[in-house]
C-alpha positions as a printed NumPy array, in Angstrom:
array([[ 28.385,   7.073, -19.391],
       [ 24.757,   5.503, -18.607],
       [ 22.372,   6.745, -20.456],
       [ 18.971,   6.882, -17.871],
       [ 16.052,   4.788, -19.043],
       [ 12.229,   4.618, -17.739],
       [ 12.929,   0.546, -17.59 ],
       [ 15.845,   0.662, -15.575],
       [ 13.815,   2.986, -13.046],
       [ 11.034,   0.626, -12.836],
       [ 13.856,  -2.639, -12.683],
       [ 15.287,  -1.211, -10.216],
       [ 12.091,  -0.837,  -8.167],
       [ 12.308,  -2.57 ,  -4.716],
       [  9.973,  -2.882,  -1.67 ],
       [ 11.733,  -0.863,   1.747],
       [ 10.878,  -3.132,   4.587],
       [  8.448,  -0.369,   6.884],
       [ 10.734,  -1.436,   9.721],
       [ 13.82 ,   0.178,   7.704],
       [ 11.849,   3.24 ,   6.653],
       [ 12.374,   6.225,   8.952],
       [ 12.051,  10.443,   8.97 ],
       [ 12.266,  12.431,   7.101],
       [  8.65 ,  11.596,   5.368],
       [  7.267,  13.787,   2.443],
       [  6.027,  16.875,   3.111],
       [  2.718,  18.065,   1.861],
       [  3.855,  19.516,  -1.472],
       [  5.737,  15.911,  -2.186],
       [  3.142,  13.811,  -0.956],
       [  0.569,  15.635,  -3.37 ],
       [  2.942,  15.227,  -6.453],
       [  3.091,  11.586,  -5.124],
       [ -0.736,  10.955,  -5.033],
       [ -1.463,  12.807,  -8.424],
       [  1.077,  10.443,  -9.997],
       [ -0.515,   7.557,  -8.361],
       [ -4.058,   8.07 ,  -9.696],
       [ -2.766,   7.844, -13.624],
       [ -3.664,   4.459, -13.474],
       [ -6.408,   2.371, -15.626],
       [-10.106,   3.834, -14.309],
       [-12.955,   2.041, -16.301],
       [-16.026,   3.725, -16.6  ],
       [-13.594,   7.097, -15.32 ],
       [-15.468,   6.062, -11.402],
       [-12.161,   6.855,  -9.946],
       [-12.92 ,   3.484,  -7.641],
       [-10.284,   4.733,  -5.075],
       [ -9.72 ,   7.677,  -2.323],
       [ -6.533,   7.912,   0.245],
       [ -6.574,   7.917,   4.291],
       [ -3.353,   9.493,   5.61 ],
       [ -1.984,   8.008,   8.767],
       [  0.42 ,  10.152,  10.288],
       [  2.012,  11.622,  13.517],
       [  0.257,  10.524,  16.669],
       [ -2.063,   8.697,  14.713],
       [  0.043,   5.545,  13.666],
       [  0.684,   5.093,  17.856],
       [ -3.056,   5.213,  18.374],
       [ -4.081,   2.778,  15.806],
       [ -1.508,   0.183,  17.354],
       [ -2.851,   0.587,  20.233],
       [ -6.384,   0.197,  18.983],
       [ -4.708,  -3.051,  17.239],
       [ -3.301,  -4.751,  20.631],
       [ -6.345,  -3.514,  22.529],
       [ -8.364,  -6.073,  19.702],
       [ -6.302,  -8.82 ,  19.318],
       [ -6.603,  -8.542,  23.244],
       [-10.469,  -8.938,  22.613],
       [-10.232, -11.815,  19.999],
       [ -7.039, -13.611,  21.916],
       [ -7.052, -12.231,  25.714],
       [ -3.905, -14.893,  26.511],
       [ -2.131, -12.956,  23.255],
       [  1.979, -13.027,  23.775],
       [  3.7  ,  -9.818,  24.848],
       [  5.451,  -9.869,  21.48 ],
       [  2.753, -10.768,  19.53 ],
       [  0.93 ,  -7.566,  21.562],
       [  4.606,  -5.609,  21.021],
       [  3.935,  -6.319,  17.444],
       [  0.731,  -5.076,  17.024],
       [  1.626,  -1.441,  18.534],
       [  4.752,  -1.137,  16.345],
       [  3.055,  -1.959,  13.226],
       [  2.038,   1.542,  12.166],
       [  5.085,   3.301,  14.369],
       [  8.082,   3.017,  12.011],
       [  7.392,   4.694,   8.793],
       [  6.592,   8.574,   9.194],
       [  3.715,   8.388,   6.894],
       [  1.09 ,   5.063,   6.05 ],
       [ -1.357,   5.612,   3.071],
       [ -4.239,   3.97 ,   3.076],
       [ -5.456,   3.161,  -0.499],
       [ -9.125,   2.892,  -0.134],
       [-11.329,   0.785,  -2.834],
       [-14.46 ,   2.372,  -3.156],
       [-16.376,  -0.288,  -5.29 ],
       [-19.882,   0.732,  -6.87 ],
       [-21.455,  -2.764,  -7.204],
       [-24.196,  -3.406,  -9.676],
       [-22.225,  -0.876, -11.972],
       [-21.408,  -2.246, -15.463],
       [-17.79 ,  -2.237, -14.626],
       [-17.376,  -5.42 , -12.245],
       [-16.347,  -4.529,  -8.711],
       [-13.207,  -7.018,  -9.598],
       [-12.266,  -3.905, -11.905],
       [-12.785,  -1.787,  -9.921],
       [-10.694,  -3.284,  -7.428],
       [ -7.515,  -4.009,  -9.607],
       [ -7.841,  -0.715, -10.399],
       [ -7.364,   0.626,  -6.208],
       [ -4.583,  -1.9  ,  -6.783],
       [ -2.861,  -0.052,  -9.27 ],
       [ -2.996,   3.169,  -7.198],
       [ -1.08 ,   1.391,  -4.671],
       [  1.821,   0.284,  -7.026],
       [  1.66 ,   3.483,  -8.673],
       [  2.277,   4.913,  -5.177],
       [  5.43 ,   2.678,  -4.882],
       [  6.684,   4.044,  -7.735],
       [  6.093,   7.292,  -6.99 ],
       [  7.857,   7.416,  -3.465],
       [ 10.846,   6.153,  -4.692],
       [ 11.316,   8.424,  -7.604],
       [ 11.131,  11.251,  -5.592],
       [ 13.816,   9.425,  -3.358],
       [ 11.781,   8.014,  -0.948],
       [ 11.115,   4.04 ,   0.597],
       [  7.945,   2.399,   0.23 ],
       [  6.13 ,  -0.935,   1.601],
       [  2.854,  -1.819,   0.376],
       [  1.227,  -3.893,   3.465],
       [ -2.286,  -5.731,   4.365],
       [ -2.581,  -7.777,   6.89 ],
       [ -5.204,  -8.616,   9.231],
       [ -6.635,  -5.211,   9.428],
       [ -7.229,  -4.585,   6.127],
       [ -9.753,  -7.243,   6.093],
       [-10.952,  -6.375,   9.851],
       [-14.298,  -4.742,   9.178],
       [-14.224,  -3.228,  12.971],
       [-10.74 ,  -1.752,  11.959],
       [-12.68 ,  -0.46 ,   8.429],
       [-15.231,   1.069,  10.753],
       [-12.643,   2.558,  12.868],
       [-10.979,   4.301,   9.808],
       [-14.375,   5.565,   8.776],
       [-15.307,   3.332,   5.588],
       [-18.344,   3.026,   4.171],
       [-19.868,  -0.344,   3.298],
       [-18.653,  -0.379,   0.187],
       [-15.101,   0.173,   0.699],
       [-12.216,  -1.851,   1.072],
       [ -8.851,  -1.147,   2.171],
       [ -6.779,  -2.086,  -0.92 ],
       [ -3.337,  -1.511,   0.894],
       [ -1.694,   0.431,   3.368],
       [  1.831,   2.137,   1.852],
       [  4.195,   2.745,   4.225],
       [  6.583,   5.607,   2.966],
       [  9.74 ,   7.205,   4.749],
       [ 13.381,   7.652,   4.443],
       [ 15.271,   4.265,   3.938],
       [ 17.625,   3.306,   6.916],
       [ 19.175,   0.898,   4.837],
       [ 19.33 ,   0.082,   0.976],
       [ 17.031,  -2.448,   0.203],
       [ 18.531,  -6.09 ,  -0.838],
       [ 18.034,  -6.971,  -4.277],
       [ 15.765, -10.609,  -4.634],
       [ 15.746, -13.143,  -7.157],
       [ 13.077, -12.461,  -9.235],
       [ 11.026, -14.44 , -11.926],
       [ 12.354, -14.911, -15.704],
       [  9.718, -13.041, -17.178],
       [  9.767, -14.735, -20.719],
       [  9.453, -17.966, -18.749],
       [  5.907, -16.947, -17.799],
       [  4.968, -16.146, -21.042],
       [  3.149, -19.158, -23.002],
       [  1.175, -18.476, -26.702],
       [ -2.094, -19.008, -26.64 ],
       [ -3.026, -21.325, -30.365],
       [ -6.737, -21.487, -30.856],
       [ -8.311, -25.506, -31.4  ],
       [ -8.847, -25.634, -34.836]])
């Protein structure tokens, strides 16, 4: 008989490629429970440096195409696969979560805080999806720096996507990867004397 334990939940944790995530996607009440577990994370100065975008439905089509339609701009001889990619990047999970960092600068919490802390959200999010059963896939790439795409989503100056969590149904169970020896990381720290 296995006894449960909070560590082996969080060993087990695993990314879900978005490409292997499919319906169904959490419904309202879920996704809730999912977000207020995701905001328990460490808030300095309580400024709650973070807010969520949903991307759902009709909407993840429409922001690839906005995605080919600039790379198109920025690379007019762009591949057809490289074009292909760019409209199927928001199509496969049912649901995308935007974790938005909304950094107060000149606060006495430093914006890299602040920051780490939108981070957080977004592994807390993770975590959250897949203990209610769910796959998750915490993505960036290009457009989260893009400040035209930022604009397009309707940040403010001050914002900054943090991540963009892709969360469905797994297709597939998700391999396992080597990971790091933990205690082989860890070094003492012995003060100059």
């Amino acid at each position: 008989m296995s006894i449960f334990s909070p560590l082996n939940f969080l060993d087990s944790r695993r990314s879900v490629p978005s490409k292997q995530l499919g319906e169904p996607g959490p419904d309202d009440p879920t996704l809730a429970r999912m977000l207020q577990a995701a905001v328990r994370v460490p808030d300095h100065g309580k400024l709650v440096p973070f807010r969520f975008l949903r991307i759902h439905g009709d909407a993840r089509f429409s922001l690839g195409e906005q995605l080919v339609r600039l790379t198109l701009e920025r690379e007019p001889d762009a591949p057809a696969a490289a074009l292909e990619k760019e409209r199927s990047r928001f199509s496969h999970a049912p649901l995308i979560i935007a974790v938005i960092a909304r950094l107060t600068p000149g606060h006495k919490v430093p914006e890299q805080e602040q920051l780490l802390s939108a981070g957080s959200v977004c592994f807390a999010l993770l975590q959250a999806a897949q203990a209610l059963g769910f796959g998750a896939q915490w993505l960036t790439g290009w457009m989260a720096y893009d400040r035209t795409i930022a604009a397009m989503l309707g940040l403010q100056d001050n914002e900054k996507i943090a991540g963009f969590i892709h969360i469905g149904t797994a297709k597939l169970e998700a391999p396992e990867r080597d990971r790091p020896d933990a205690w082989a990381l860890l070094s003492d720290w012995q003060p100059d004397v």
